[in-house]
N, CA, C and O atoms as CSV, one atom per row, in Angstrom:
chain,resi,resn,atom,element,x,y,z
A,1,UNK,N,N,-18.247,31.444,1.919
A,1,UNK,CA,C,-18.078,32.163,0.664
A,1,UNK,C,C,-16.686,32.775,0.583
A,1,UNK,O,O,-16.275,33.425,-0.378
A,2,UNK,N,N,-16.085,32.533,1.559
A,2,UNK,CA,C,-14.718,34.018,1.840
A,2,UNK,C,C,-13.800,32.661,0.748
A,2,UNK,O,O,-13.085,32.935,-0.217
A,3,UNK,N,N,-14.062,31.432,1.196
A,3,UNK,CA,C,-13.426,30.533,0.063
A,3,UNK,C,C,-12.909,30.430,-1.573
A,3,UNK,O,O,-12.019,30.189,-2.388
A,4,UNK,N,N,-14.721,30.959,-1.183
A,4,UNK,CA,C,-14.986,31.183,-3.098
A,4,UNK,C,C,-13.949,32.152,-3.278
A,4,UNK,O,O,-12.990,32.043,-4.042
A,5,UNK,N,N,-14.262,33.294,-2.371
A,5,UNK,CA,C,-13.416,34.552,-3.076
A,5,UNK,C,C,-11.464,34.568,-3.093
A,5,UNK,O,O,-10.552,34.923,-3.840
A,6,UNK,N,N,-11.571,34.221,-2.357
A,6,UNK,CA,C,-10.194,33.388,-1.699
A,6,UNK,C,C,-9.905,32.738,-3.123
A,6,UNK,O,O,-9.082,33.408,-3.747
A,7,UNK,N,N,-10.299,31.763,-3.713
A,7,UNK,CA,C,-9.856,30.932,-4.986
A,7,UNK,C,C,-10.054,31.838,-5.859
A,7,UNK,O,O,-9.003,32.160,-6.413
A,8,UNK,N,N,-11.289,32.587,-6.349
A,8,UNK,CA,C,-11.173,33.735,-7.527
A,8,UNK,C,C,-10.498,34.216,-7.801
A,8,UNK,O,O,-10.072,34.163,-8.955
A,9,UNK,N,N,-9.815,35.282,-6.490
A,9,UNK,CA,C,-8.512,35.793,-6.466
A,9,UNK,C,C,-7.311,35.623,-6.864
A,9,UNK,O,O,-6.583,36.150,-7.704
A,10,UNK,N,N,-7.193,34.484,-5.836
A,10,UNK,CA,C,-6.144,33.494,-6.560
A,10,UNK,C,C,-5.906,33.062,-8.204
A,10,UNK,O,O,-4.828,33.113,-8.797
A,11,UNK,N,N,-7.181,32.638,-8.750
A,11,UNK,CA,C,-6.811,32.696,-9.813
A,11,UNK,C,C,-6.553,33.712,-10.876
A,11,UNK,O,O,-5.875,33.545,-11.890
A,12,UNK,N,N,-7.276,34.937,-10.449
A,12,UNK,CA,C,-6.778,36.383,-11.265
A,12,UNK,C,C,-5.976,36.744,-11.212
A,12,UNK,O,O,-5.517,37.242,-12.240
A,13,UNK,N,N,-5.163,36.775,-9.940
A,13,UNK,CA,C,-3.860,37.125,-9.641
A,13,UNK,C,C,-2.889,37.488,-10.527
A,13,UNK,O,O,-2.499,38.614,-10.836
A,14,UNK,N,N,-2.404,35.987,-11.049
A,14,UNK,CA,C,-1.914,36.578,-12.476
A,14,UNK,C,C,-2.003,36.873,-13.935
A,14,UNK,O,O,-1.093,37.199,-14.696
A,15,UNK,N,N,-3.461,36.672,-14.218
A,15,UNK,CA,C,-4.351,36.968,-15.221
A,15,UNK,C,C,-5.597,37.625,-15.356
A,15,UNK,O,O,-6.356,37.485,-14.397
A,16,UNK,N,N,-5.944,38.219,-16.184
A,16,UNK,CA,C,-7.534,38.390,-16.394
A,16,UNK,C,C,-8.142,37.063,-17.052
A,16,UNK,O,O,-7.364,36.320,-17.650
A,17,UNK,N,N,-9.381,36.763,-16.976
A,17,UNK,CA,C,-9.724,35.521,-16.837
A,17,UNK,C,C,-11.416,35.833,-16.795
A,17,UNK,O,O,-12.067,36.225,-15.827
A,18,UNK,N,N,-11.919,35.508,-18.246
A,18,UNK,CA,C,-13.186,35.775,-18.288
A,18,UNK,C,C,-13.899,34.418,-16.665
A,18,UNK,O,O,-13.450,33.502,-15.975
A,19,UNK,N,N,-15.490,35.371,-16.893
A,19,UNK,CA,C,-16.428,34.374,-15.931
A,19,UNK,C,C,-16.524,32.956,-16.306
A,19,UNK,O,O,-16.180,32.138,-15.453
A,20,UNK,N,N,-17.095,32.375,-17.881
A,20,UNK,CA,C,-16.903,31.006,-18.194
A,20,UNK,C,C,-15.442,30.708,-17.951
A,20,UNK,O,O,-15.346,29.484,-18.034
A,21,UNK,N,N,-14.474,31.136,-17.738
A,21,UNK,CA,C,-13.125,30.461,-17.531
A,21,UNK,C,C,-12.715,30.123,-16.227
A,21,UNK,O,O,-12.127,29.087,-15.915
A,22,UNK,N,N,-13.049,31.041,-15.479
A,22,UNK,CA,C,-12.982,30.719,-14.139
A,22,UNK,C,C,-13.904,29.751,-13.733
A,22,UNK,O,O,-13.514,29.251,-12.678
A,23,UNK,N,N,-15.033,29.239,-14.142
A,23,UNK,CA,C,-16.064,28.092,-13.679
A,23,UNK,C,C,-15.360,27.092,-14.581
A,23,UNK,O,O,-16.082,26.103,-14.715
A,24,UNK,N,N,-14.310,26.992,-15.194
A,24,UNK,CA,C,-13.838,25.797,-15.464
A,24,UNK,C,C,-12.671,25.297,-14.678
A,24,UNK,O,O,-12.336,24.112,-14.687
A,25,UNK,N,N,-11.937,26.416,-13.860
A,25,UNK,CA,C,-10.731,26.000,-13.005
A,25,UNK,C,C,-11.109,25.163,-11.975
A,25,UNK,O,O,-12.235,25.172,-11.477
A,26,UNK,N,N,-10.087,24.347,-11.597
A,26,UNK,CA,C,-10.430,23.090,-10.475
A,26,UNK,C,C,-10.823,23.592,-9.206
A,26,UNK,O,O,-11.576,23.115,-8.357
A,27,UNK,N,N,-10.148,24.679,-9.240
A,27,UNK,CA,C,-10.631,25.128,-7.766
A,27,UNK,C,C,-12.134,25.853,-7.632
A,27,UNK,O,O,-12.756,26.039,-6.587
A,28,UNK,N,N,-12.506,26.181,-8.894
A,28,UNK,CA,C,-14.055,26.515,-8.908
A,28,UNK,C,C,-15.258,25.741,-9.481
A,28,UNK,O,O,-16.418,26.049,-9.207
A,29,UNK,N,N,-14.868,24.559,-10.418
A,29,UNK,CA,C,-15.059,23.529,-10.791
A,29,UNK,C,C,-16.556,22.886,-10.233
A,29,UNK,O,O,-17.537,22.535,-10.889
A,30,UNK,N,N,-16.297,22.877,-8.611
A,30,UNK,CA,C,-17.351,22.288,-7.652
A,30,UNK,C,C,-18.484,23.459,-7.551
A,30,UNK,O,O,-19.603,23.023,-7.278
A,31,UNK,N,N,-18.399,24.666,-7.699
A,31,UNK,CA,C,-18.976,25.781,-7.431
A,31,UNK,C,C,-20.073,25.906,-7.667
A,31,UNK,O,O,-20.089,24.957,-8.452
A,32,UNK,N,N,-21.556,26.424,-7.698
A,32,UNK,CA,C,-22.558,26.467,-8.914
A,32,UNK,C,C,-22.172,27.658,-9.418
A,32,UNK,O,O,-21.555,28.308,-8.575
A,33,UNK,N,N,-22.266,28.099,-10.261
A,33,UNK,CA,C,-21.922,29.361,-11.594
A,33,UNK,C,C,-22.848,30.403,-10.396
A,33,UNK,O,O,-22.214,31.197,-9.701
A,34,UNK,N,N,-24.154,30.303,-10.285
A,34,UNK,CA,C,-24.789,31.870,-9.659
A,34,UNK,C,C,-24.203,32.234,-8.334
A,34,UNK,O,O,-24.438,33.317,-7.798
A,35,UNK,N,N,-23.209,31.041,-7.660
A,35,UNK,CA,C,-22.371,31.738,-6.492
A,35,UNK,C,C,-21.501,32.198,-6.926
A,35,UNK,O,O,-21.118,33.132,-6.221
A,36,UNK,N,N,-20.479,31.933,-8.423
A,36,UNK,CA,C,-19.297,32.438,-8.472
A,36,UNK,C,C,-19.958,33.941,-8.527
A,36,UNK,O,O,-19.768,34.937,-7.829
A,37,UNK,N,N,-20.878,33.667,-9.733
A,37,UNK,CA,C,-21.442,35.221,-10.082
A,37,UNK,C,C,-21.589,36.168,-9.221
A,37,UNK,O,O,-21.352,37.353,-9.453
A,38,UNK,N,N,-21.934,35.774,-8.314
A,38,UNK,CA,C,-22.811,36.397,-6.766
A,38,UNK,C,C,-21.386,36.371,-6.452
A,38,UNK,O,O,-21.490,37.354,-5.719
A,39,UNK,N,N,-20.577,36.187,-6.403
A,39,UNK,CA,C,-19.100,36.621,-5.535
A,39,UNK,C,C,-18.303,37.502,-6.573
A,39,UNK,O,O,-17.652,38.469,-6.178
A,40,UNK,N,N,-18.370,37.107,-8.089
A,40,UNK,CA,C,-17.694,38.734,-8.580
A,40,UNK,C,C,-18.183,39.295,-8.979
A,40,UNK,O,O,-17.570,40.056,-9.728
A,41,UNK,N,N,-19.795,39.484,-8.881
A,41,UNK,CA,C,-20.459,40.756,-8.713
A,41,UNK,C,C,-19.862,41.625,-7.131
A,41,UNK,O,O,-19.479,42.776,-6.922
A,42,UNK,N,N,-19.956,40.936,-6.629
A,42,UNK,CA,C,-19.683,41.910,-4.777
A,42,UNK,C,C,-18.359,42.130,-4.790
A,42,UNK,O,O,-17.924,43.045,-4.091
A,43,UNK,N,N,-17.407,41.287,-5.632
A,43,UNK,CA,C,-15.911,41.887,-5.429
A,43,UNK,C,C,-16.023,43.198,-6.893
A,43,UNK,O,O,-15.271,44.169,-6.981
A,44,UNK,N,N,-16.823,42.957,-7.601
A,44,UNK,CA,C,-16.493,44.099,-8.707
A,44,UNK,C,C,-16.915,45.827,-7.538
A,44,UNK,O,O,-16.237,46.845,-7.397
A,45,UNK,N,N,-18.175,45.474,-6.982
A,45,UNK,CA,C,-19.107,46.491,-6.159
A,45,UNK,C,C,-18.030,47.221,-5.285
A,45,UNK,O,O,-17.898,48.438,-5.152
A,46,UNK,N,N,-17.147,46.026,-4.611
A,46,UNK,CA,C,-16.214,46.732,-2.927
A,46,UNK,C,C,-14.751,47.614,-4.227
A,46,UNK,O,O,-14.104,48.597,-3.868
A,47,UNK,N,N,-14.563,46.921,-5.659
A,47,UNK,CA,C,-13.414,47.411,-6.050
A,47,UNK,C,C,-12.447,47.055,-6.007
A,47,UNK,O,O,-11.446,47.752,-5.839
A,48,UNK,N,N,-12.484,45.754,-6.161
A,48,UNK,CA,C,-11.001,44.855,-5.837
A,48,UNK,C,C,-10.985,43.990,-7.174
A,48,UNK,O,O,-9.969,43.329,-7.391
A,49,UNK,N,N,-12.119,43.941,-8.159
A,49,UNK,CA,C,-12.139,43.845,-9.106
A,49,UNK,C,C,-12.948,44.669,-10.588
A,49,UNK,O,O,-14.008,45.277,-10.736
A,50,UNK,N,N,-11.783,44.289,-11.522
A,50,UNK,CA,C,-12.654,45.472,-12.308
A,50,UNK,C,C,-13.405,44.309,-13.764
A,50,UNK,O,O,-12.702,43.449,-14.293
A,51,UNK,N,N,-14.743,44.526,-14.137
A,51,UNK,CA,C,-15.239,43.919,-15.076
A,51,UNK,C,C,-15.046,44.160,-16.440
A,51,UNK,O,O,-15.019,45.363,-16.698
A,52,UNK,N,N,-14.927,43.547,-17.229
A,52,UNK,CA,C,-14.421,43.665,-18.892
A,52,UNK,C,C,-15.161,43.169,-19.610
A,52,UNK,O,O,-14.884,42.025,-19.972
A,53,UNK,N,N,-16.534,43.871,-20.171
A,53,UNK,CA,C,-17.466,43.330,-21.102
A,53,UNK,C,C,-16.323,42.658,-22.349
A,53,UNK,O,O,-15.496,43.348,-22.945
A,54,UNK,N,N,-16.496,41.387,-22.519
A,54,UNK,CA,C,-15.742,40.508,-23.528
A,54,UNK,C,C,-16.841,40.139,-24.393
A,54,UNK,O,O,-16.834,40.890,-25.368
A,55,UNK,N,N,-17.821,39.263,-24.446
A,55,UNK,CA,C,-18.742,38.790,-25.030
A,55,UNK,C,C,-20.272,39.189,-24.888
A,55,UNK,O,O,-20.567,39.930,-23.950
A,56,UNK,N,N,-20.965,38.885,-25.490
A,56,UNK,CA,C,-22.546,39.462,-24.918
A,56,UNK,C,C,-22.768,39.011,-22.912
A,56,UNK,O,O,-22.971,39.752,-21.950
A,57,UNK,N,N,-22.599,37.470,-23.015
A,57,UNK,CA,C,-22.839,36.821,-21.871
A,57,UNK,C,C,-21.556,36.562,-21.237
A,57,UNK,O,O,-21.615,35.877,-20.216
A,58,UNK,N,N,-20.455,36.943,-21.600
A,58,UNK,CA,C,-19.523,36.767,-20.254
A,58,UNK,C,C,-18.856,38.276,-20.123
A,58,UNK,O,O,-19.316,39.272,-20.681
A,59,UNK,N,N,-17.843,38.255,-19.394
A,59,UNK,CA,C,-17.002,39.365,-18.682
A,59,UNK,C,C,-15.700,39.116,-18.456
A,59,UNK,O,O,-15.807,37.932,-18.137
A,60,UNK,N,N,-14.634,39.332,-18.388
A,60,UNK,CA,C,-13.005,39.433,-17.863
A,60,UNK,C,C,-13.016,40.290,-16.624
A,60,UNK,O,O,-13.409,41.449,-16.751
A,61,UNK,N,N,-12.720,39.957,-15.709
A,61,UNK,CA,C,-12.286,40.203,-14.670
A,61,UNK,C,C,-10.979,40.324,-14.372
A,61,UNK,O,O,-10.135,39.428,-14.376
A,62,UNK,N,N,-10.784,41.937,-14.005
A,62,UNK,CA,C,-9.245,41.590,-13.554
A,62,UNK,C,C,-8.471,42.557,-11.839
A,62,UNK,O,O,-8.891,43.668,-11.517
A,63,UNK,N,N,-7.946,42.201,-11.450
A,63,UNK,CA,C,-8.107,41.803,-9.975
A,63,UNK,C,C,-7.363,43.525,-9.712
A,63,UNK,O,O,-6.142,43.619,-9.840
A,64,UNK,N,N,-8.257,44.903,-9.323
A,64,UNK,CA,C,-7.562,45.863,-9.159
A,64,UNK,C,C,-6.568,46.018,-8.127
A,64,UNK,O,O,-5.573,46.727,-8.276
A,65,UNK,N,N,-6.770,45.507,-7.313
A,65,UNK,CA,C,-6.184,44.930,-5.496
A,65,UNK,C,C,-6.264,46.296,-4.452
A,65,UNK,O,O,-5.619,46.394,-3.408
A,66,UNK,N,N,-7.366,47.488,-5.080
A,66,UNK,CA,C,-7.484,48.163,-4.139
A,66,UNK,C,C,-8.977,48.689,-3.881
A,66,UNK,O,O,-9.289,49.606,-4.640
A,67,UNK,N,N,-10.030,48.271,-2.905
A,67,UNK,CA,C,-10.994,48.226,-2.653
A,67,UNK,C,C,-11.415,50.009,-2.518
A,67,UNK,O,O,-10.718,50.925,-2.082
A,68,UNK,N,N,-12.477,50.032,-2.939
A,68,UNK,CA,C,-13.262,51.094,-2.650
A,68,UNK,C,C,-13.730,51.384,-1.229
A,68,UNK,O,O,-14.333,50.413,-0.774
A,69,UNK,N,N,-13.646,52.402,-0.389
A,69,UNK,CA,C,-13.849,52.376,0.572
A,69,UNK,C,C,-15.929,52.279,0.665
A,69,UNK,O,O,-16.814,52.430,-0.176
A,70,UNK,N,N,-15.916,51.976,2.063
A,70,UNK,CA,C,-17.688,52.077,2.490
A,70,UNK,C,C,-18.158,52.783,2.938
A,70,UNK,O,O,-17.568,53.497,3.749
A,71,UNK,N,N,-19.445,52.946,2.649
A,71,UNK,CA,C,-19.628,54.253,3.357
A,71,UNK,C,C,-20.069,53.404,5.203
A,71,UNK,O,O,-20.457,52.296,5.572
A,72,UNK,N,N,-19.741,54.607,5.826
A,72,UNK,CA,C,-19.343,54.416,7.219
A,72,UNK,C,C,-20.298,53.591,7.948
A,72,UNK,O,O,-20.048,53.155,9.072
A,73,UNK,N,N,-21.974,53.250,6.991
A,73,UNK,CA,C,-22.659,52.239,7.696
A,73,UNK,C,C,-22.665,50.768,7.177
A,73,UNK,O,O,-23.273,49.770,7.564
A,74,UNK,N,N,-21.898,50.953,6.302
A,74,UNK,CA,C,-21.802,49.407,5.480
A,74,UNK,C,C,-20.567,48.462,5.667
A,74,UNK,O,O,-19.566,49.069,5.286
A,75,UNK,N,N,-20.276,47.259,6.092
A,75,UNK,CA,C,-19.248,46.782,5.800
A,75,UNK,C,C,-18.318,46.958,4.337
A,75,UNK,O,O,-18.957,46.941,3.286
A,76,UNK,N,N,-17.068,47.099,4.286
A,76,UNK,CA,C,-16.655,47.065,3.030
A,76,UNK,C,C,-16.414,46.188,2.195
A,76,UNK,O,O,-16.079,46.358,1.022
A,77,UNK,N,N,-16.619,44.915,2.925
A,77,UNK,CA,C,-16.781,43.512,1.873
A,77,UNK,C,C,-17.904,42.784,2.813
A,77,UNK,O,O,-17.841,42.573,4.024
A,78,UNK,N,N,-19.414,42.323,1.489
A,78,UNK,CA,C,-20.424,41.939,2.046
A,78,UNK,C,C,-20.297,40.872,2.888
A,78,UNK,O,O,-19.473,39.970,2.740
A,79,UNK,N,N,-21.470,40.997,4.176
A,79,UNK,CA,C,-21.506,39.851,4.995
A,79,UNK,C,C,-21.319,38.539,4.293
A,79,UNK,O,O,-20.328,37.813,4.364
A,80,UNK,N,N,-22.200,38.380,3.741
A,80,UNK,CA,C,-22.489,37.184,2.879
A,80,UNK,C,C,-20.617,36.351,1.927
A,80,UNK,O,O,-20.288,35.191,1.681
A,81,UNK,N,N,-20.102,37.339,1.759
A,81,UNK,CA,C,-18.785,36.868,1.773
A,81,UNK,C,C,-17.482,36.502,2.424
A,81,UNK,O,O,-16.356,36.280,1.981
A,82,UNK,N,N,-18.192,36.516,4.032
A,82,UNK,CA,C,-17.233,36.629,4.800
A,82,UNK,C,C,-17.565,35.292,5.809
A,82,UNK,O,O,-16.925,35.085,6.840
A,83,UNK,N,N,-18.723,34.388,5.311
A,83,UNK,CA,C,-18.972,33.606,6.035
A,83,UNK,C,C,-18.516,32.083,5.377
A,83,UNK,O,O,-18.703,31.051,6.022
């Protein structure tokens, strides 16, 4: 998953970039949509991204680049994204 997030990033970097837009870039292209989801839901959660209600069903995402800290029993970016 650190992939997925790895390419998300990348592509926000220099834009905000609703959710249907990013499942059309090549590098997310192969993805299924409920993993991208499931990966910028957990980057919106740690704070490295911030969400932008745009439409009823999508969002803009745009890349804050400074994470929220954890509290001291939690990793600060989920397991599940680091594998």
């Amino acid at each position: 998953m650190s992939d997925i997030t790895d390419d998300i990033l990348a592509e926000l970097l220099p834009r905000a970039l609703t959710a249907s837009e990013l499942l059309r870039r090549p590098r997310l292209a192969h993805v299924p949509a409920h993993i991208v989801h499931d990966a910028l839901d957990a980057l919106v959660d740690v704070g490295v991204l911030v969400a932008l209600p745009i439409e009823r069903n999508d969002s803009g995402y745009l890349v804050t680049g400074i994470p929220l800290p954890a509290p001291a029993d939690e990793p600060a970016i989920p397991a599940f994204l680091l594998k």
